[in-house]
PABA-984246 format. One line per 4 residues: number of its first residue (from 1); their letters; for each residue x, y, z of N, C-alpha, C, O, CB. Coordinates in steps of 0.2 Angstrom, whole numbers. Glycine has a CB too. Example, Ala and Ser with C-alpha at 12.3 -4.5 7.8 and 13.67 -1.06 7.14 Angstrom:
REM PABA-984246
1) as) 66 -28 39 62 -22 39 66 -16 39 71 -17 42 57 -22 45 ~ 64 -11 35 68 -5 36 64 0 39 67 6 40 70 -3 29
***
This chain:
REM PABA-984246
1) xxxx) -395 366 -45 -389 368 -49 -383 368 -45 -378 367 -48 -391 375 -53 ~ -383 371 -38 -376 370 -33 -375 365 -32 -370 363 -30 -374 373 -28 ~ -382 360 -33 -378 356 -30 -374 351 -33 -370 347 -31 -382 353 -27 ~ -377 352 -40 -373 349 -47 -366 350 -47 -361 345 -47 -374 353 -55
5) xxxx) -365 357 -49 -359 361 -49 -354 357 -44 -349 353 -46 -359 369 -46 ~ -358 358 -34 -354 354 -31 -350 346 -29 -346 345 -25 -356 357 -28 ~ -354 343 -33 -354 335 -34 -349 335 -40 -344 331 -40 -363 331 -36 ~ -349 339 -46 -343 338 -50 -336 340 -50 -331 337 -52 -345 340 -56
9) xxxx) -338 347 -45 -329 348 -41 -328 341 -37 -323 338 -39 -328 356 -34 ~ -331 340 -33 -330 334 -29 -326 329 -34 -322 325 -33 -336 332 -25 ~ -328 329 -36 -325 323 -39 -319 323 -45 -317 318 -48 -332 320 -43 ~ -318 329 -44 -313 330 -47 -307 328 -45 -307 327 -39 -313 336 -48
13) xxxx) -301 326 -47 -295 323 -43 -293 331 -40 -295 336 -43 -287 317 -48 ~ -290 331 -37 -286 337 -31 -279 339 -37 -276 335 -40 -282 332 -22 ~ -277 345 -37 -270 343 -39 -264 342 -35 -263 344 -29 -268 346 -42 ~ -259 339 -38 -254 336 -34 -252 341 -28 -252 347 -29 -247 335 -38
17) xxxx) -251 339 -22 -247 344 -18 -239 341 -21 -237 336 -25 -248 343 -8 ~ -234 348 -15 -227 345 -15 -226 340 -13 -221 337 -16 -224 349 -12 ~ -227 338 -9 -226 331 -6 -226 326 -10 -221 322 -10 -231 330 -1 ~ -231 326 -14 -237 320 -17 -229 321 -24 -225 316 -25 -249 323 -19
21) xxxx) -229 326 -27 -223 324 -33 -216 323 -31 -212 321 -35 -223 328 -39 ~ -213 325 -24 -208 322 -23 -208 316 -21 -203 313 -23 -206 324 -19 ~ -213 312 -18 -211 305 -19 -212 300 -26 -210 294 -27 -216 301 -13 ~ -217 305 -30 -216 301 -36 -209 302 -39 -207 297 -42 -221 304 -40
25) xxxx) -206 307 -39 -200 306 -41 -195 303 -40 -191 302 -44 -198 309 -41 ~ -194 302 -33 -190 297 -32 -192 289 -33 -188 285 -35 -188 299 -24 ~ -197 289 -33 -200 282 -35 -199 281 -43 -197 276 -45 -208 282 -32 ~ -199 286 -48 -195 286 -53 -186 285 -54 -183 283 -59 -198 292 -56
29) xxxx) -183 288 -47 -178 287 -49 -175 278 -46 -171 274 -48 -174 293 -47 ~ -179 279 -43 -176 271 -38 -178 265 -45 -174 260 -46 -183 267 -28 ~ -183 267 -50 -187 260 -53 -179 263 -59 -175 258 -62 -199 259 -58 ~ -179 269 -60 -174 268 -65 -167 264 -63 -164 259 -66 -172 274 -66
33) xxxx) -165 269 -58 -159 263 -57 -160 255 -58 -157 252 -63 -157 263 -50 ~ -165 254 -53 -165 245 -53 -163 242 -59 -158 238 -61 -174 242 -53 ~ -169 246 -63 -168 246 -73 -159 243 -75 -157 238 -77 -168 257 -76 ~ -158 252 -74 -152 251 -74 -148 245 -72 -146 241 -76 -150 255 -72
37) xxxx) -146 244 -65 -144 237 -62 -146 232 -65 -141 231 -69 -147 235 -55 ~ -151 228 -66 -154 223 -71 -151 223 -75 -147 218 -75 -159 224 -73 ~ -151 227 -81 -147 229 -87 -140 228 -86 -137 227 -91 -149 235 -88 ~ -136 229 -80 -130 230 -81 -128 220 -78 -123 216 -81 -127 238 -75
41) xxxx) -132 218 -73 -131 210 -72 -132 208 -79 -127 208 -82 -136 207 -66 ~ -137 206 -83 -139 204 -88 -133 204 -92 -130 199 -94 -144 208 -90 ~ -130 211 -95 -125 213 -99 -118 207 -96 -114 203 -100 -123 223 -99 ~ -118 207 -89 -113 202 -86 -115 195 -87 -110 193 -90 -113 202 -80
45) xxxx) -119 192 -87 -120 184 -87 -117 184 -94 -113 180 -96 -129 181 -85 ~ -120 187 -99 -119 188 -108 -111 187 -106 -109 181 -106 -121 197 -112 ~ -108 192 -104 -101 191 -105 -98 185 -103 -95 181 -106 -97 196 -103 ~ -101 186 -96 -97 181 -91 -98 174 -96 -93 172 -99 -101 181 -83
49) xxxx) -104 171 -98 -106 165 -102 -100 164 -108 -96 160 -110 -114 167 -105 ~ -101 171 -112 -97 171 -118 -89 169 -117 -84 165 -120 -98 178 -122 ~ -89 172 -113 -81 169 -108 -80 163 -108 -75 161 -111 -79 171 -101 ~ -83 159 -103 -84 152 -100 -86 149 -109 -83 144 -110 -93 151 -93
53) xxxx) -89 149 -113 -89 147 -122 -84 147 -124 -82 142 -128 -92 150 -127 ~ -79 151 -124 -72 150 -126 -69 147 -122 -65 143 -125 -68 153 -127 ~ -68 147 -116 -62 145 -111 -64 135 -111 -60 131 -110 -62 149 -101 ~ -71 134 -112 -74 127 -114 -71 126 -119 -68 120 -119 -82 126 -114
57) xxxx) -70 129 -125 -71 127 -131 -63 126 -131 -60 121 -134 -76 132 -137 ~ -60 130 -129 -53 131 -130 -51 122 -127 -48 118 -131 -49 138 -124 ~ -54 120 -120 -52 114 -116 -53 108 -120 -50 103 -120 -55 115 -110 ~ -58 108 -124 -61 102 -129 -54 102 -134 -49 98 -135 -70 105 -135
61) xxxx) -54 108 -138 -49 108 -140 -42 103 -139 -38 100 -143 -49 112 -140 ~ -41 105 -132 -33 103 -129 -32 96 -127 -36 92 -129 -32 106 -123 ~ -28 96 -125 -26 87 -123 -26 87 -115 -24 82 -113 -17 84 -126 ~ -28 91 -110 -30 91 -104 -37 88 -102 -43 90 -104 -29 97 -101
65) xxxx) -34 81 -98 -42 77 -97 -47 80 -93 -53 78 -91 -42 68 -94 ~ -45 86 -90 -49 92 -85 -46 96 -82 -40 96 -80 -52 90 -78 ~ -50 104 -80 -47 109 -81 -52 114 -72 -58 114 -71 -48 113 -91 ~ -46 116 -70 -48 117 -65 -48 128 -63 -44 131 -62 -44 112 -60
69) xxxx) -55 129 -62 -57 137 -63 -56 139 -57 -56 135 -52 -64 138 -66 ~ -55 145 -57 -53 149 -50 -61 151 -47 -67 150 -49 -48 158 -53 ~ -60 152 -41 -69 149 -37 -72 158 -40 -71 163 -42 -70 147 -24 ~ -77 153 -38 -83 159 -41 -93 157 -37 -96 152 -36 -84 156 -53
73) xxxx) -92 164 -37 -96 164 -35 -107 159 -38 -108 157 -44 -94 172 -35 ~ -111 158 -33 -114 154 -36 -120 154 -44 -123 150 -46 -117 152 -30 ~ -119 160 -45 -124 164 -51 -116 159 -56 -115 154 -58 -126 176 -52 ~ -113 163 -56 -106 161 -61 -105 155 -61 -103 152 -67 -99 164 -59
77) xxxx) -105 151 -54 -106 142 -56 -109 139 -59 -107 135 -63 -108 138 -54 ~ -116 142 -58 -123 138 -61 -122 141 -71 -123 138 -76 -133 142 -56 ~ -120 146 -70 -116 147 -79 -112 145 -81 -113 144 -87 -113 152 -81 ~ -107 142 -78 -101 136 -79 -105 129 -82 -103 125 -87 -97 135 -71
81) xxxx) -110 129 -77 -111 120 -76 -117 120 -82 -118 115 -84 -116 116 -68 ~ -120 125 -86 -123 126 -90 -120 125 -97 -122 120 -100 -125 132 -88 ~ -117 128 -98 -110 129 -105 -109 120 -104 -110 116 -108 -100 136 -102 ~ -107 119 -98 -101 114 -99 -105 108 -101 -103 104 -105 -95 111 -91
85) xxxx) -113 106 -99 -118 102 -100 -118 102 -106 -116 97 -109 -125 103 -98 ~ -121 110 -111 -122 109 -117 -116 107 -121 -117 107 -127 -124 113 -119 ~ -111 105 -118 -104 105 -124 -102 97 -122 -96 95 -121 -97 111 -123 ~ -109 93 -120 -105 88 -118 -101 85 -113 -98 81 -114 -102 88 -122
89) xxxx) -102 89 -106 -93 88 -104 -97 86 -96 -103 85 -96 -85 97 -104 ~ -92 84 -91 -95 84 -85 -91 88 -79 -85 87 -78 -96 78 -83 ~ -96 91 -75 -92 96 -71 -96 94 -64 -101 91 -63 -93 106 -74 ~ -90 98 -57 -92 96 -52 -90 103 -50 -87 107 -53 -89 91 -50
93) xxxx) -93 101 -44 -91 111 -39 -88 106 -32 -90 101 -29 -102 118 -36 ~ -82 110 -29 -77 109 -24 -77 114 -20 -78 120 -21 -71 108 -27 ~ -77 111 -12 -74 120 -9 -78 117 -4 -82 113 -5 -76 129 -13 ~ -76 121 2 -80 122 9 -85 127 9 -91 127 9 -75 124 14
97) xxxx) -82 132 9 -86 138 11 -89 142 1 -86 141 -4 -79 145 17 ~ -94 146 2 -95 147 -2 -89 153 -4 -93 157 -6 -101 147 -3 ~ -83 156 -5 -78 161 -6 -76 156 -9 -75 158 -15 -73 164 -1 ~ -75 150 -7 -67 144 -9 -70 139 -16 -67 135 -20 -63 136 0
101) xxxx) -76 140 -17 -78 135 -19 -77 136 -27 -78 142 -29 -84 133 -17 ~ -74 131 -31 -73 131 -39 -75 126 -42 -75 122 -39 -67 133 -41 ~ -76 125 -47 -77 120 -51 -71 116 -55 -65 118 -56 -82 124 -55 ~ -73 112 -57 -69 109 -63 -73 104 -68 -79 102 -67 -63 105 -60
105) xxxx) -70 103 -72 -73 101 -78 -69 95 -83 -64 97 -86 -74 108 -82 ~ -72 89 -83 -70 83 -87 -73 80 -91 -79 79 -91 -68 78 -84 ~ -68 79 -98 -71 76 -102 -73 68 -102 -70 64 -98 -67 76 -107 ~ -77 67 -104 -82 62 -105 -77 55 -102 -78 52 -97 -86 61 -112
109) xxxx) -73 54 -107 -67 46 -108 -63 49 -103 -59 44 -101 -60 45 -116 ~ -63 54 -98 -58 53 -92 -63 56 -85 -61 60 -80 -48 58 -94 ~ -69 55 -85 -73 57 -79 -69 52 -74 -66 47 -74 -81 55 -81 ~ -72 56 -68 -66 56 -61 -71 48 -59 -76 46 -61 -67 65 -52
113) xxxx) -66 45 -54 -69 38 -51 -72 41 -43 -72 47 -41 -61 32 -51 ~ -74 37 -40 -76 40 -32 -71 42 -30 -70 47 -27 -79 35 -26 ~ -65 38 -30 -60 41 -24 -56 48 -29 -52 51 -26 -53 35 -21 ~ -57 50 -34 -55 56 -37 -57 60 -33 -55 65 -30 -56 58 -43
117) xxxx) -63 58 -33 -68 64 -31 -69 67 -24 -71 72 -23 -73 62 -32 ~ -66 61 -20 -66 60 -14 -59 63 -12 -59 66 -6 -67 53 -13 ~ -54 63 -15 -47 67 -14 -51 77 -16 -49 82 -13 -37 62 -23 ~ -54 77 -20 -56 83 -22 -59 85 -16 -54 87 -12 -62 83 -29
121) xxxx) -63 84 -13 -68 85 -9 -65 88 1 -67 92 5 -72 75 -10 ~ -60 81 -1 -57 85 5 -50 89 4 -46 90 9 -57 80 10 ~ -50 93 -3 -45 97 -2 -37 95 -5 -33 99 -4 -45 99 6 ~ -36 88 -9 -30 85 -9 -32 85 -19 -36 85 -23 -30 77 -4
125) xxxx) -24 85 -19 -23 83 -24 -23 76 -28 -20 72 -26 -19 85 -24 ~ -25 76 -33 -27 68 -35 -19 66 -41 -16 69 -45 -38 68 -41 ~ -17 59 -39 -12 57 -41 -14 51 -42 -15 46 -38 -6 58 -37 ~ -14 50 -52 -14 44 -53 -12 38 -53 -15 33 -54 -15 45 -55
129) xxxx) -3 39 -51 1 35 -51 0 33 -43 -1 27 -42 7 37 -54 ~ 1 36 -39 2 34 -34 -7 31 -31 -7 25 -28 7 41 -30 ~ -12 34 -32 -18 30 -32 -19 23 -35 -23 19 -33 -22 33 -34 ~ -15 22 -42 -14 14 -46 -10 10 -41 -12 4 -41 -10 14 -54
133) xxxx) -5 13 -36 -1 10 -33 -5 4 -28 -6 -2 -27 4 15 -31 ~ -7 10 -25 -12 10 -20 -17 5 -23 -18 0 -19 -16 16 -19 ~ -20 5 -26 -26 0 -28 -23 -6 -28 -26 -11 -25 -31 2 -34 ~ -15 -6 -34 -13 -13 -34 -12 -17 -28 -14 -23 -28 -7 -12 -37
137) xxxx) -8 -13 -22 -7 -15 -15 -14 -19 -14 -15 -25 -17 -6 -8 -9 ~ -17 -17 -11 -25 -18 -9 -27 -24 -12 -29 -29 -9 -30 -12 -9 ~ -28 -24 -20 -33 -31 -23 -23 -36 -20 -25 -42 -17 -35 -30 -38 ~ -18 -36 -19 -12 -39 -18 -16 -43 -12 -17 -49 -12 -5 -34 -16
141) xxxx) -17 -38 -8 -16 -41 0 -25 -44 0 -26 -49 4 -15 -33 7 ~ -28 -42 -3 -35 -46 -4 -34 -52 -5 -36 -57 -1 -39 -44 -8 ~ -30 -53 -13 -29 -58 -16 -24 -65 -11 -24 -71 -12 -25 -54 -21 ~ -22 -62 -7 -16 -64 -1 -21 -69 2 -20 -75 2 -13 -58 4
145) xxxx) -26 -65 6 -32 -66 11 -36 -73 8 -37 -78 12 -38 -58 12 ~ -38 -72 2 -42 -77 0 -37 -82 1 -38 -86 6 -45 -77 -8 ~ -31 -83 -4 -28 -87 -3 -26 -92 5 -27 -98 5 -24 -83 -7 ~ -24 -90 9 -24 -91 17 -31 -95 18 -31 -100 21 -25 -83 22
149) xxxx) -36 -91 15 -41 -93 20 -45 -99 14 -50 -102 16 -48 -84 23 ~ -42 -99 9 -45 -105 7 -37 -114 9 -37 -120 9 -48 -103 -3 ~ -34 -111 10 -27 -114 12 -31 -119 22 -30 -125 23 -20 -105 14 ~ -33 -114 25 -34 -117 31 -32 -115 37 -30 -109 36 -34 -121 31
153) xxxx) -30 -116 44 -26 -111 46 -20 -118 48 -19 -124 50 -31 -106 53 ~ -15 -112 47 -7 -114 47 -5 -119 52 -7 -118 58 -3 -108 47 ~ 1 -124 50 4 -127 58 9 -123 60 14 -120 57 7 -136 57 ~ 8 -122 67 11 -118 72 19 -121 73 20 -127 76 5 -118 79
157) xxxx) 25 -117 71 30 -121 73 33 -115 78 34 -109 78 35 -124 67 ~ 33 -123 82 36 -117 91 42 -116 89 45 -119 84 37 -122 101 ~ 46 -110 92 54 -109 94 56 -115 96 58 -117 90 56 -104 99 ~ 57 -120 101 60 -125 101 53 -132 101 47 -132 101 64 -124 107
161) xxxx) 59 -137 103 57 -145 102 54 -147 107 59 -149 110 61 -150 101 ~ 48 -148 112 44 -149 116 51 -155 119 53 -154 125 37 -152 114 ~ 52 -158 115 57 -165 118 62 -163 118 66 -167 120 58 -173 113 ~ 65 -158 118 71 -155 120 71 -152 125 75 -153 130 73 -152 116
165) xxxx) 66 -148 126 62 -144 133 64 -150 138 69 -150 143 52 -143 133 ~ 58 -155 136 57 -161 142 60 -166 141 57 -171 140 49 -164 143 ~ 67 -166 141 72 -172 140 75 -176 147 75 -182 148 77 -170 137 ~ 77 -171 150 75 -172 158 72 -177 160 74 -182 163 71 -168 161
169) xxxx) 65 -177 156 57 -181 160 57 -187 154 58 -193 156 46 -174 158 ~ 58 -185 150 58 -191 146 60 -194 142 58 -199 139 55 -191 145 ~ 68 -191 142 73 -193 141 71 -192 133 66 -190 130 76 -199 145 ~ 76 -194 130 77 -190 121 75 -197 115 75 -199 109 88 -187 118
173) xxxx) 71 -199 121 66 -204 114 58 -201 118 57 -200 123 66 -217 116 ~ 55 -199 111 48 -200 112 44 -205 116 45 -211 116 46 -199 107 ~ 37 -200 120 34 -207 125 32 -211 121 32 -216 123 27 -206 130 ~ 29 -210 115 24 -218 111 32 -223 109 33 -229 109 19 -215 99
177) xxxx) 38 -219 109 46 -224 106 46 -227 113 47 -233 113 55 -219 103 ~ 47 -223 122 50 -225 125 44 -233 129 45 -237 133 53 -218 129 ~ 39 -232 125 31 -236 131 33 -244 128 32 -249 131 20 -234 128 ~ 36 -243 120 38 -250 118 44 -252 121 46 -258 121 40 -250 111
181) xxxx) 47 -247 124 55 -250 125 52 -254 133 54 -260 134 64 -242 127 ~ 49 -254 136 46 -256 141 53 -255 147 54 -259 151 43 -264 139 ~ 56 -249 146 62 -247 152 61 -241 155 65 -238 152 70 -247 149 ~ 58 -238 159 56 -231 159 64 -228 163 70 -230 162 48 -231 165
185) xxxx) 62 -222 166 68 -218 168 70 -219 176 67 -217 181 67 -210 166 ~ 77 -222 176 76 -226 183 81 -220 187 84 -222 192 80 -237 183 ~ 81 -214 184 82 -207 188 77 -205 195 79 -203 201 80 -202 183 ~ 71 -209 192 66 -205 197 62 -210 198 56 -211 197 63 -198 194
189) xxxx) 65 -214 200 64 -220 205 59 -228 201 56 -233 204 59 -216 214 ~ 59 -227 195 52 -232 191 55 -238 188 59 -237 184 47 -228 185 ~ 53 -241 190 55 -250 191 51 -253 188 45 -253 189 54 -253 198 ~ 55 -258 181 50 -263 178 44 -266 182 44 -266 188 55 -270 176
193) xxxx) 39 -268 178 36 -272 181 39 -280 184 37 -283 189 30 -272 176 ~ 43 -281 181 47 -287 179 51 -287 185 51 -293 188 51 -286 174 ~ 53 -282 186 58 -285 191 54 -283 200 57 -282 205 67 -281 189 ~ 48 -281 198 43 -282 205 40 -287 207 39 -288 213 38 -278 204
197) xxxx) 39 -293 203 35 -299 203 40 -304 207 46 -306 207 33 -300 194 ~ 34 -307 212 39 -311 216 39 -317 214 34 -320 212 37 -312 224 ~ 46 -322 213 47 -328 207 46 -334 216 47 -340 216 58 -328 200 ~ 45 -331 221 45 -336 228 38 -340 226 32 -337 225 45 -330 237
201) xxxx) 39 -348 228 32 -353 228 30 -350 236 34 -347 239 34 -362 229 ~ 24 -350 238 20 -349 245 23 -353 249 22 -350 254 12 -349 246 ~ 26 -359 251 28 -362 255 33 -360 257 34 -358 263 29 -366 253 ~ 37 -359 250 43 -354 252 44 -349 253 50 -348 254 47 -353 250
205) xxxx) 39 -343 254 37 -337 258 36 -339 264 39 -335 268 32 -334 256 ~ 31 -344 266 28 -344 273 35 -347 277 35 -347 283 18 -349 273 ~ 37 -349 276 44 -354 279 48 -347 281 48 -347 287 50 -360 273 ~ 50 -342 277 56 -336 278 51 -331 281 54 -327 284 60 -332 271
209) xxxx) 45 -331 282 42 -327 288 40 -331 294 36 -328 297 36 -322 285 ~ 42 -336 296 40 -340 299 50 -338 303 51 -336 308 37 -346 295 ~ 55 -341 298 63 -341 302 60 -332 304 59 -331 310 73 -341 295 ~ 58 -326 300 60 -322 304 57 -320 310 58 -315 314 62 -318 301
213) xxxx) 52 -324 311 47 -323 318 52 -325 324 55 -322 329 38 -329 318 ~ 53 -332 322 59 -336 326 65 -331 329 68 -330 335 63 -340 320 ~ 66 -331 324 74 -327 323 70 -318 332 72 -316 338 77 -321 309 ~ 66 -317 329 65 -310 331 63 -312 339 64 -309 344 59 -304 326
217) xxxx) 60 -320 340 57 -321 347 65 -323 351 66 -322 357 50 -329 346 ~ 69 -326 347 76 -328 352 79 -321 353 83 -320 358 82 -334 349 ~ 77 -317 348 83 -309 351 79 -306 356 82 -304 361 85 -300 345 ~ 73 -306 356 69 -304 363 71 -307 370 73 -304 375 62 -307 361
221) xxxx) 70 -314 369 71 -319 375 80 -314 378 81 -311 383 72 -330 371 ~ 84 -316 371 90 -314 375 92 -309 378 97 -308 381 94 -314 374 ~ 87 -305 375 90 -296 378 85 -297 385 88 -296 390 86 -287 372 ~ 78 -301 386 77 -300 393 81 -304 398 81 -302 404 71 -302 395
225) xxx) 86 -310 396 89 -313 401 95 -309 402 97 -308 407 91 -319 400 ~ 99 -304 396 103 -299 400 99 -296 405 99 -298 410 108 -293 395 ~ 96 -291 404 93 -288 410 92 -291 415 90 -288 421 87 -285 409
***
């Protein structure tokens, strides 16, 4: 029978010490707060959302082809891009660091091209006139290039006249004009063919080197009889 008795105290739970319900309490107050917290984020996203449904709805409304929001943190983006999906629209997020970053938001008929996006991206202001400019320039100078390159490449005109240069040399008729004239430039010493050609018969060559052998054997003879 004690030992009954003592097997059913045993088994009895203990009651609480102090210890044991101070940490329960605090463990009640920590899950309350959380509670709380939860409940108070929650009540935010509500508003925050309901906010972003009018300031969307307002911009549908307007005649601005996009509208650009003050940055926000990334819970409040991903609520932005949410809204702006269901209403149709298309949004992007901008910014370096996550402090700077903000969103904006375009309707459908005026969504951004790459280089909008691209001026967004690194921090610049997008200008549509002055980017139409720009684009016109460029298809210009493309347009140019084809043109050239189906053209061929260009004749080269020198600063001056080669034959003006070399007039000197070849005086102021060109060489294919001056080869007909058959007279070259008797400056620098070049002589018809014509007037090189010997018109003497060989008899009458060998006779005049013959007088001047003659001639040269009697100046000999007489210079040794002076001596």
């Amino acid at each position: 029978m004690a030992d009954l008795l003592g097997s059913i105290l045993s088994s009895m739970e203990r009651p609480p010490q102090v210890g044991d319900q101070e940490s329960r309490r605090k463990a009640r107050e920590q899950a309350a707060r959380l509670q709380k917290m939860q409940e108070h984020e929650r009540r935010q996203k509500v508003e925050f959302t309901k906010k972003m449904e009018k300031e969307v709805s307002a911009f549908i409304q307007g005649s601005s082809p996009s509208k650009k929001f003050s940055p926000m943190n990334k819970i409040q983006r991903s609520i932005l891009h949410d809204v702006v999906d269901v209403a149709g629209l298309t949004s992007f997020s901008f910014g370096e660091d996550e402090e700077s970053r903000y969103v904006m938001i375009f309707k459908k008929e005026f969504a951004p091209c790459d280089e909008e996006l691209e001026a967004y991206r690194r921090g610049e202001e997008w200008d549509p006139v002055k980017a139409e400019e720009k684009r016109r320039l460029k298809e210009l100078a493309q347009r140019e290039a084809e043109e050239d390159a189906m053209k061929g490449p260009s004749n080269v005109n020198p600063n001056t006249d080669y034959r003006d240069k070399y007039s000197h040399l070849i005086g102021k008729v060109a060489a294919k004009d001056a080869a007909h004239t058959l007279q070259a430039n008797k400056t620098y010493g070049c002589v018809p063919v014509a007037n090189k050609r010997d018109t003497r018969s060989i008899e009458e060559a060998m006779n005049e080197i013959r007088a001047k052998k003659r001639l040269k054997q009697e100046d000999g003879e007489s210079a040794a009889g002076k001596s």
